[in-house]
N, CA and C atoms as a LAMMPS dump frame, in Angstrom:
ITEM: TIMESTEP
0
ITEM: NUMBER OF ATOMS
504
ITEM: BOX BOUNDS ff ff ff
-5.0000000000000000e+02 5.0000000000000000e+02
-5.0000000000000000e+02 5.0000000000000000e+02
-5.0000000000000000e+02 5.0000000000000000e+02
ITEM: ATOMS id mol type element x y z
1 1 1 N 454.147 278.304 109.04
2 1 2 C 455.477 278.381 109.606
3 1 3 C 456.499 278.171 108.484
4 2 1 N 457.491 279.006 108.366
5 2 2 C 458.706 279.068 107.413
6 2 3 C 459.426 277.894 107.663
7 3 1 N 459.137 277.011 107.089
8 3 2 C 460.708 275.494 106.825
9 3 3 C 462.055 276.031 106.271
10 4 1 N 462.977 275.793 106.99
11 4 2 C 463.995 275.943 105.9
12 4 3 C 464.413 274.34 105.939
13 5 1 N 465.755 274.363 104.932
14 5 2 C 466.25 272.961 104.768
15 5 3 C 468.001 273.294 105.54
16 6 1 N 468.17 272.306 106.217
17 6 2 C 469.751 272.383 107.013
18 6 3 C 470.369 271.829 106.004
19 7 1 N 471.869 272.899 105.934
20 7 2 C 472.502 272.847 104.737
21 7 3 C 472.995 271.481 104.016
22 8 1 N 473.47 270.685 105.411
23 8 2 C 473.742 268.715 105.238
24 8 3 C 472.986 268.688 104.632
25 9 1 N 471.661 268.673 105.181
26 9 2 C 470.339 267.892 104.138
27 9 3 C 470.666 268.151 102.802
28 10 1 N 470.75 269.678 102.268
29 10 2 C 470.982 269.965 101.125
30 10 3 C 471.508 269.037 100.234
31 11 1 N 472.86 269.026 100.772
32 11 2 C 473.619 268.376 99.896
33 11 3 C 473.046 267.174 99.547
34 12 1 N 472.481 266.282 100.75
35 12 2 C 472.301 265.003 100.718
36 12 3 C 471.386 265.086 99.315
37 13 1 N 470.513 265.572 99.81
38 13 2 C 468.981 265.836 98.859
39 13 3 C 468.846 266.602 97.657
40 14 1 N 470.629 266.768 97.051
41 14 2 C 470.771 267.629 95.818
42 14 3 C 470.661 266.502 94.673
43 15 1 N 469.194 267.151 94.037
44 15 2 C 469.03 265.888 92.615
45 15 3 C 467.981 264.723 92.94
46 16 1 N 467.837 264.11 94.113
47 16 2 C 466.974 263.476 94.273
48 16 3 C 465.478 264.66 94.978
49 17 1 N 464.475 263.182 94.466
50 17 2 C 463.039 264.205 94.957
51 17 3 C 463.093 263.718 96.142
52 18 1 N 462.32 265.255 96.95
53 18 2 C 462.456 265.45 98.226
54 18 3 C 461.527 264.924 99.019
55 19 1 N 460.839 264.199 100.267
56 19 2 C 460.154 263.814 101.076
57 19 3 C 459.497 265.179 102.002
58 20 1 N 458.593 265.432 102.349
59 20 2 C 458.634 266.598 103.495
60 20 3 C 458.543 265.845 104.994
61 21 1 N 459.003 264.66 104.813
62 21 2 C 459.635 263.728 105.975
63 21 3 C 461.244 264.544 105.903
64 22 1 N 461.569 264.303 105.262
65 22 2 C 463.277 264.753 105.327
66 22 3 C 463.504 266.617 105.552
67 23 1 N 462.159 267.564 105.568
68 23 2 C 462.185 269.115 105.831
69 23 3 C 462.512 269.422 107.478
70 24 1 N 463.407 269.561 108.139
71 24 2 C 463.646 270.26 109.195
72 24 3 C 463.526 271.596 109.246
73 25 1 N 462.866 272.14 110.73
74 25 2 C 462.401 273.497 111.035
75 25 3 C 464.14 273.77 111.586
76 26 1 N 463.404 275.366 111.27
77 26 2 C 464.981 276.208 111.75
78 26 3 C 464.84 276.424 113.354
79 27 1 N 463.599 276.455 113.798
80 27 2 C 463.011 276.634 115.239
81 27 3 C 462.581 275.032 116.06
82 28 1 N 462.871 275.68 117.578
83 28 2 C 462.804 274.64 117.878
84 28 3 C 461.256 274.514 118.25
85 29 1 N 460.477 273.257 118.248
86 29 2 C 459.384 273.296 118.42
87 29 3 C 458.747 272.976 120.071
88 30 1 N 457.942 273.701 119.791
89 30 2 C 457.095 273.705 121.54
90 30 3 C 455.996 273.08 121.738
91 31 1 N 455.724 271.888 122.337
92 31 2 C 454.341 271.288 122.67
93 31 3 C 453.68 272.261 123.431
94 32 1 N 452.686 272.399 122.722
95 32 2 C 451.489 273.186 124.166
96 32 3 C 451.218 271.477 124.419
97 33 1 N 450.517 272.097 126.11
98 33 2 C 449.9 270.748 126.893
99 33 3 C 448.094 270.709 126.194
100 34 1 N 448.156 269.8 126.053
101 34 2 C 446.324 269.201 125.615
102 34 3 C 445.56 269.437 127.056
103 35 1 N 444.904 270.371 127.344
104 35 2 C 443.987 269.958 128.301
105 35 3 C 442.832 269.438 128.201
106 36 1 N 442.244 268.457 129.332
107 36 2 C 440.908 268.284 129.098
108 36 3 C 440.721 267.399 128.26
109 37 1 N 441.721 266.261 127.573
110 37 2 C 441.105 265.071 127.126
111 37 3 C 441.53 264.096 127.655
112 38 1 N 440.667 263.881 128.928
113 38 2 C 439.903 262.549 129.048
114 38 3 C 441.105 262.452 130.539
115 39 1 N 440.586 261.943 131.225
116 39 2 C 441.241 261.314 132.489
117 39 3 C 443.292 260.157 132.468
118 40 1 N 442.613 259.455 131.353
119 40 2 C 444.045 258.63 130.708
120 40 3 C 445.341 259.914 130.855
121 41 1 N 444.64 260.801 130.003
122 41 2 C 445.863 261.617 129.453
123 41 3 C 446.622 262.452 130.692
124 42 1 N 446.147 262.504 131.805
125 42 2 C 446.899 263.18 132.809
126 42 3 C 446.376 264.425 132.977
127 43 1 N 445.825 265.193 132.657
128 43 2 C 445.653 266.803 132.572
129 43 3 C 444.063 266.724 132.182
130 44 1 N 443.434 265.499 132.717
131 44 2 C 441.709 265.884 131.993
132 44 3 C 440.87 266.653 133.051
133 45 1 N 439.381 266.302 133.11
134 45 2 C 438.844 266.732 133.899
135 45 3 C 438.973 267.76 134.267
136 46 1 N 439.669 268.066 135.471
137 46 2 C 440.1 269.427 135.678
138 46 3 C 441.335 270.262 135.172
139 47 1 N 441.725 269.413 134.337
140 47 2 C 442.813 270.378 133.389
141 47 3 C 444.176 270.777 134.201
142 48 1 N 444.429 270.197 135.324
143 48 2 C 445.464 270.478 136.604
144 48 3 C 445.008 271.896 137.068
145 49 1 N 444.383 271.757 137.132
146 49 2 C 443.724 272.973 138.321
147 49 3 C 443.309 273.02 139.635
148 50 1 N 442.757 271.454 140.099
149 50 2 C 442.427 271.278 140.731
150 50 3 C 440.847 270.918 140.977
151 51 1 N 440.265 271.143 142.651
152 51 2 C 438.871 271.164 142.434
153 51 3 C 438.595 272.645 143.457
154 52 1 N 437.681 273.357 142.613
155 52 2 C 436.985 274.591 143.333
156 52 3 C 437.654 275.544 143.62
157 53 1 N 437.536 276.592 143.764
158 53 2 C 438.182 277.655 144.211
159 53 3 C 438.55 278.759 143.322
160 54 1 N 439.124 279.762 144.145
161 54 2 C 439.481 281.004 142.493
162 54 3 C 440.193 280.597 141.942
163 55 1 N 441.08 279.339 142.086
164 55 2 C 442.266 278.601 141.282
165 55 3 C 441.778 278.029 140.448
166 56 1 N 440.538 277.269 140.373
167 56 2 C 440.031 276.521 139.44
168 56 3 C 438.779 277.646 138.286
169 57 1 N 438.597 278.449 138.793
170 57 2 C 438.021 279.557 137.655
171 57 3 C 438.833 280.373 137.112
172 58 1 N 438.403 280.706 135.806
173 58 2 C 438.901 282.162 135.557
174 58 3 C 439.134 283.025 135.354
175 59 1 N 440.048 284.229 135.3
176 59 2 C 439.893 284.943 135.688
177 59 3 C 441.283 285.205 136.531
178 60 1 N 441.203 286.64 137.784
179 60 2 C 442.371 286.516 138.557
180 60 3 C 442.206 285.879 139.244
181 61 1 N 443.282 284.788 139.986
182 61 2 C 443.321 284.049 140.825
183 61 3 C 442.905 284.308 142.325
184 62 1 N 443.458 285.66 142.618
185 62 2 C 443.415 286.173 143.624
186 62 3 C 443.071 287.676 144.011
187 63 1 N 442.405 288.085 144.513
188 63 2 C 441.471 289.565 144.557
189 63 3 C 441.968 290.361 144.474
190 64 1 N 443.649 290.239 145.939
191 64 2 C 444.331 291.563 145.825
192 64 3 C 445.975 291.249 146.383
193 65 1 N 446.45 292.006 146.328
194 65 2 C 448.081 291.323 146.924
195 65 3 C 447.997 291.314 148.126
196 66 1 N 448.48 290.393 149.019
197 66 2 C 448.265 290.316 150.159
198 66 3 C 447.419 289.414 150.692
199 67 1 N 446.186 289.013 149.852
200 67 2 C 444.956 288.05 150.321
201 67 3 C 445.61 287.136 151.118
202 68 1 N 444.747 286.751 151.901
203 68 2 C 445.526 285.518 152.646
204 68 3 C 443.825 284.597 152.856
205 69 1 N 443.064 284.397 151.93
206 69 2 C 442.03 283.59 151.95
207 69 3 C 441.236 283.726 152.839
208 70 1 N 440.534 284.721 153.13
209 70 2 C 439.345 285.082 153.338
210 70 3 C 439.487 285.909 155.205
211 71 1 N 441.226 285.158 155.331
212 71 2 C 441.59 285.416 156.827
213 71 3 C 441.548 287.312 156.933
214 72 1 N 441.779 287.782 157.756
215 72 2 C 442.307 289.213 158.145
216 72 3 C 443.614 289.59 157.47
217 73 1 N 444.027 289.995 156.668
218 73 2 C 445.66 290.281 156.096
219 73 3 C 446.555 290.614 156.883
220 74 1 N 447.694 290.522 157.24
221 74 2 C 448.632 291.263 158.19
222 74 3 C 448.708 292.479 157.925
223 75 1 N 448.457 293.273 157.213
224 75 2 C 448.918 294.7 157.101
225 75 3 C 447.42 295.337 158.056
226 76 1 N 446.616 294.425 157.864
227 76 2 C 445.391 295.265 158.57
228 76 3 C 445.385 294.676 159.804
229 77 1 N 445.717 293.861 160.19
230 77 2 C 446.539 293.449 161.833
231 77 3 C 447.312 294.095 162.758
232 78 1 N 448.183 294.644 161.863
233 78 2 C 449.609 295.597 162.707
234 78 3 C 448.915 296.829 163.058
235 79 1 N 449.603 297.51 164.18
236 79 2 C 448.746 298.388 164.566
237 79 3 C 449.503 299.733 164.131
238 80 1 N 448.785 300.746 163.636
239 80 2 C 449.133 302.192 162.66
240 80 3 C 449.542 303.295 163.733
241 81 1 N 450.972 303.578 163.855
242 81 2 C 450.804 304.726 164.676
243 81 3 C 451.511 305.92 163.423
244 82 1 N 451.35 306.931 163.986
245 82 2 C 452.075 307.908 163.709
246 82 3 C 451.632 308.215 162.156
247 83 1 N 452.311 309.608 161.373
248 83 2 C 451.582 310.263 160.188
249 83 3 C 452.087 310.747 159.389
250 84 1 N 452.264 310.987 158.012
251 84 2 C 453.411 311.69 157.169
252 84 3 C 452.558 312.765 156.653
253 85 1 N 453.776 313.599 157.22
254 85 2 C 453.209 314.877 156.855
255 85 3 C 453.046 315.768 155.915
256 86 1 N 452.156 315.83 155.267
257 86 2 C 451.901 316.836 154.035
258 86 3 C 453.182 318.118 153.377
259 87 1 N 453.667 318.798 154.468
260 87 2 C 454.528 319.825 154.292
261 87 3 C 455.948 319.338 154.543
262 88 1 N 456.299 318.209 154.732
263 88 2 C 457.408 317.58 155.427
264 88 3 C 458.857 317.914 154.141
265 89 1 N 459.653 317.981 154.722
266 89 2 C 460.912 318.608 153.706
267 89 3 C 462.129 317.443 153.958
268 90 1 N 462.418 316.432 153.261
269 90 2 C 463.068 315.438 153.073
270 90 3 C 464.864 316.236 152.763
271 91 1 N 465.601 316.509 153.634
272 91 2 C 466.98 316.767 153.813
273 91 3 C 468.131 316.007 153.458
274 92 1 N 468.757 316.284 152.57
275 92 2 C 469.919 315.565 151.934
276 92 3 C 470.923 315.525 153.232
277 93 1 N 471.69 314.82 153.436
278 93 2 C 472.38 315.024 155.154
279 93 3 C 474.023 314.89 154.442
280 94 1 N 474.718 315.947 155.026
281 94 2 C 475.884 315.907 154.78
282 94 3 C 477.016 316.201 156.196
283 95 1 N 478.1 314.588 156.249
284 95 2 C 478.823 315.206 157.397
285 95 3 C 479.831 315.85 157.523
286 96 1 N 480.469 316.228 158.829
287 96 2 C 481.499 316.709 158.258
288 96 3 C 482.788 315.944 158.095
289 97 1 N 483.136 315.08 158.644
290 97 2 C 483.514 313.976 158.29
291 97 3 C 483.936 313.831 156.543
292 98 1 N 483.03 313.98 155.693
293 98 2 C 482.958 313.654 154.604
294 98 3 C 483.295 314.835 153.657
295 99 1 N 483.152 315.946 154.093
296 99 2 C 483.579 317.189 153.514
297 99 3 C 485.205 317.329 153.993
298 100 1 N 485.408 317.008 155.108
299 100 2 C 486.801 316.866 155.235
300 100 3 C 487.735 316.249 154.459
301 101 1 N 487.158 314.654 154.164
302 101 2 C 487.864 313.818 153.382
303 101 3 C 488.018 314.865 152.045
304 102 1 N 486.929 314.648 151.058
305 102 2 C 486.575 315.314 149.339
306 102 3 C 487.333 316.555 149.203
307 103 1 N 486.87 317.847 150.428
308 103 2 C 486.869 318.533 149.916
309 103 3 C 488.183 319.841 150.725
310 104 1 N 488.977 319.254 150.721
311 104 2 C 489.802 320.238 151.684
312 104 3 C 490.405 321.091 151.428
313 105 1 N 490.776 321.735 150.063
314 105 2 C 491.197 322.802 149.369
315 105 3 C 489.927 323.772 149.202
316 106 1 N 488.96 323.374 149.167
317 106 2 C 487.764 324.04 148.581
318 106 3 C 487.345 325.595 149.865
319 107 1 N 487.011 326.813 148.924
320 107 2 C 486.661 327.694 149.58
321 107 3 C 484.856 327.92 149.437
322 108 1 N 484.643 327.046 148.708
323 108 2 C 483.047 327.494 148.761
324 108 3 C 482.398 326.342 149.24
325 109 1 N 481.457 325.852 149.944
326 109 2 C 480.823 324.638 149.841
327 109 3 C 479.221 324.85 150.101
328 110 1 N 478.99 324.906 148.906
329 110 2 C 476.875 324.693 148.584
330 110 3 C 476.873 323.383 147.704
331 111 1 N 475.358 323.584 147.423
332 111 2 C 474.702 322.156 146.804
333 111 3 C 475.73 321.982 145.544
334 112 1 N 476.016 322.893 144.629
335 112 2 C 476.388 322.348 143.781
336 112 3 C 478.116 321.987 143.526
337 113 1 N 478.486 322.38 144.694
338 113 2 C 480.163 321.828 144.531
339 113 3 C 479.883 320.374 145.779
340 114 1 N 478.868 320.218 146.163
341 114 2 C 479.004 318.937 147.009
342 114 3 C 478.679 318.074 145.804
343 115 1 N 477.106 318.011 144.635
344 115 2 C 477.581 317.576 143.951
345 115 3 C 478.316 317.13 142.987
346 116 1 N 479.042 317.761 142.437
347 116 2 C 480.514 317.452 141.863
348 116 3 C 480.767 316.445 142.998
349 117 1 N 481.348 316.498 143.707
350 117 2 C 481.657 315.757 145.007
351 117 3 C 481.224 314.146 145.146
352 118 1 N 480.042 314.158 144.289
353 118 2 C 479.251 312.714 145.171
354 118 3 C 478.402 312.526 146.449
355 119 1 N 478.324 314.144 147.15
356 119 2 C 478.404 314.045 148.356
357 119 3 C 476.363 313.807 148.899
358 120 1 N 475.841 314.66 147.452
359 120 2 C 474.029 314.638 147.65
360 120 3 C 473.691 314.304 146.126
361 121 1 N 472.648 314.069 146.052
362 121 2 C 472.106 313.406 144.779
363 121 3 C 471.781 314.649 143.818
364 122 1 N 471.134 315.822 144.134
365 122 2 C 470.28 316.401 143.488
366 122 3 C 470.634 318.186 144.586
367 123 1 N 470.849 318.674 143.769
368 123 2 C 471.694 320.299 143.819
369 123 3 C 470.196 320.96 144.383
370 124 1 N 469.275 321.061 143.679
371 124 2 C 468.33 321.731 144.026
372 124 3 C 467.17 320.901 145.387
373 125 1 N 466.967 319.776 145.702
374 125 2 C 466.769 319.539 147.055
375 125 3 C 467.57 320.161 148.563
376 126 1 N 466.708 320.713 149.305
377 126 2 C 467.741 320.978 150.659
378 126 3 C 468.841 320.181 151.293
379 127 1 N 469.826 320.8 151.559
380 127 2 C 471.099 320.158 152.454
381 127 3 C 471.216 320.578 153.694
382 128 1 N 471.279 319.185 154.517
383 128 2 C 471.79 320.035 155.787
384 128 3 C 473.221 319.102 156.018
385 129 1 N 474.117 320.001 157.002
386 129 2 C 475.616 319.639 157.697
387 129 3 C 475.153 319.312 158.955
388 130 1 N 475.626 318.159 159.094
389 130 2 C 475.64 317.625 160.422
390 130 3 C 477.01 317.384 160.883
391 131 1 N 477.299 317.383 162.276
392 131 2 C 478.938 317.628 162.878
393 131 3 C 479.522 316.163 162.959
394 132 1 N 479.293 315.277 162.605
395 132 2 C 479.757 313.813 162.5
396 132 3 C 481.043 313.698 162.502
397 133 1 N 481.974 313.846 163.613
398 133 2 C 483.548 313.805 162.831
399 133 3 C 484.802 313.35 163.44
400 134 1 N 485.443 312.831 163.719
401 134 2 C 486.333 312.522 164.87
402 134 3 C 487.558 313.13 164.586
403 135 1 N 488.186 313.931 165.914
404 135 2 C 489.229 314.994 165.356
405 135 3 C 488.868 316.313 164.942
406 136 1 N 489.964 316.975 164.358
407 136 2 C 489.809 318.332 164.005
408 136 3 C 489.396 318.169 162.949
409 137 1 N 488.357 319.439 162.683
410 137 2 C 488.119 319.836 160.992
411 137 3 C 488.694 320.709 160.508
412 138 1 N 489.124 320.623 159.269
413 138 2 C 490.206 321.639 158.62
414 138 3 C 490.379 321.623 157.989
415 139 1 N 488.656 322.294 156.951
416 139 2 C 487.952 322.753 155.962
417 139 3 C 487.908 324.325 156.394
418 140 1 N 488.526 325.213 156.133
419 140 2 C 488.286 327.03 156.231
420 140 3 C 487.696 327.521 155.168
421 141 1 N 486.109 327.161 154.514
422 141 2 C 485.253 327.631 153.877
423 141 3 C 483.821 328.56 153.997
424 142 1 N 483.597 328.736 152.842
425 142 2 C 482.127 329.42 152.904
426 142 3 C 481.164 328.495 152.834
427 143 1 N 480.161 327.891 153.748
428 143 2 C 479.395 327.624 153.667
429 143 3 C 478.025 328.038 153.056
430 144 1 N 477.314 327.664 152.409
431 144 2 C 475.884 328.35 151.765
432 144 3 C 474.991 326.968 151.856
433 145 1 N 474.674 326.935 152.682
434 145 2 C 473.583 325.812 152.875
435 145 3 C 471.995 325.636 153.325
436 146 1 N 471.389 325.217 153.491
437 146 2 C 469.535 325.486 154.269
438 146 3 C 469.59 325.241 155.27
439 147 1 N 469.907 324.676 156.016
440 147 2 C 470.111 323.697 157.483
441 147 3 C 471.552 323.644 158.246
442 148 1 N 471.708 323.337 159.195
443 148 2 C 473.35 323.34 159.782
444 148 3 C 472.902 323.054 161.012
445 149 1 N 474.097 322.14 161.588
446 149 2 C 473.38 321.586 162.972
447 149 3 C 474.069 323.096 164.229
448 150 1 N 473.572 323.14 165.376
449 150 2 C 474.626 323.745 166.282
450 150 3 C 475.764 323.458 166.943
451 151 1 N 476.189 322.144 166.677
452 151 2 C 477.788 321.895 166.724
453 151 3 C 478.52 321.602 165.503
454 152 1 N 477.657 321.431 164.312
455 152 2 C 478.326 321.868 163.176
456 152 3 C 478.916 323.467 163.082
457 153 1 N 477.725 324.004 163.174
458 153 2 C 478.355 325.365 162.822
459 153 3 C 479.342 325.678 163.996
460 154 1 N 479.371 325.363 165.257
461 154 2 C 480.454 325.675 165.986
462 154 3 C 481.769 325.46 165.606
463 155 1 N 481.825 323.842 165.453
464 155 2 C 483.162 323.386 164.554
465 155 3 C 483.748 324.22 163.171
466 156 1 N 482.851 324.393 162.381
467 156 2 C 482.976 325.606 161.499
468 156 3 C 483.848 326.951 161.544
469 157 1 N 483.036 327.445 162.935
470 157 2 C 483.336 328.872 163.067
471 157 3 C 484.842 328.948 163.659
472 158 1 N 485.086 327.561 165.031
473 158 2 C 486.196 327.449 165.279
474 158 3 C 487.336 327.419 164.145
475 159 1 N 487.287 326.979 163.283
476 159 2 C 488.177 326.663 162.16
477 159 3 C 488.187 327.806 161.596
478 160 1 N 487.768 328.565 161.456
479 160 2 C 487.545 330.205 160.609
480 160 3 C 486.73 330.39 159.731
481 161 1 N 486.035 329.429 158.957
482 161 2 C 485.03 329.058 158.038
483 161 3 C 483.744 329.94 158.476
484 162 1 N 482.838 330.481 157.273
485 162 2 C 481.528 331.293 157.553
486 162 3 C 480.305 330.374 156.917
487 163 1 N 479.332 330.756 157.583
488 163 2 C 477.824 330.112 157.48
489 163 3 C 476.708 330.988 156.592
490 164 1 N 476.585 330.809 155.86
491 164 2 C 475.361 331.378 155.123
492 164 3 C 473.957 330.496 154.486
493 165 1 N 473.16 330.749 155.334
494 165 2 C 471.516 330.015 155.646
495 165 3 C 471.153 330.458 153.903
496 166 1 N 470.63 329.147 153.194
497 166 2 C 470.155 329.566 152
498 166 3 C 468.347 329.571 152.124
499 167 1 N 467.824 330.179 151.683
500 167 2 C 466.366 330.86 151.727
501 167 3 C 465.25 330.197 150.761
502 168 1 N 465.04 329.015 150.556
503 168 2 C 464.589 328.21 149.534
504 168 3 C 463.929 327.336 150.07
């Protein structure tokens, strides 16, 4: 381990011979704990581990996340309904509500002027419009989207705005 000398000392210790009683570390120092000598010392015998068990060997303590000691786990308790489906298409949801607020000058609205917007995370995942809105809408755009609810697009069409289903 690298000693240095603290600069006080220096001075003190400029000209006289030095002690390596008087060498201070630049780091601070860390006791490891002694295990295992002797009962007196606090930590013998079993080293604070205890007695028996996967706690006291080692190794991992515990088999798997979740163990609950030898009992049934809760996850294999609760009862499993229902299934995720292989082909399932995860829909970015956009309301209209929210296109009203952002975007009300706008004549085009697809994935990639919603994101500019803030409105979906990721341009190339599907979007759908849902009619969420209280009041009039009065957005008169082109829509280009994958999805659209049927009182979305009604609200839409009322306003003068067109729908175009994207194919992806």
């Amino acid at each position: 381990m690298l000693l240095k000398l603290l600069l006080t000392d220096w001075k003190v210790l400029r000209g006289k011979d030095m002690e390596i009683a008087q060498v201070k570390s630049a780091t601070k120092r860390i006791v490891s704990k002694r295990l295992g000598r002797g009962t007196g010392s606090g930590r013998g015998k079993t080293s604070g581990r205890g007695n028996k068990g996967a706690g006291q060997r080692a190794g991992q303590v515990t088999p798997y996340p979740g163990f609950q000691g030898g009992n049934i786990p809760f996850f294999r308790k609760i009862p499993k309904r229902g299934f995720t489906s292989p082909n399932g298409v995860q829909f970015q949801v956009v309301n209209l509500v929210d296109i009203d607020a952002r975007m009300k000058d706008a004549s085009l609205i697809d994935p990639d002027s919603l994101l500019k917007v803030n409105l979906i995370r990721d341009a190339k995942k599907p979007v759908k419009i849902l009619a969420k809105i209280k009041g009039a809408f009065s957005v008169k755009a082109n829509f280009k989207v994958d999805r659209i609810s049927a009182k979305a697009k009604q609200i839409i069409e009322e306003c003068g705005g067109t729908i175009e289903l994207l194919s992806r």
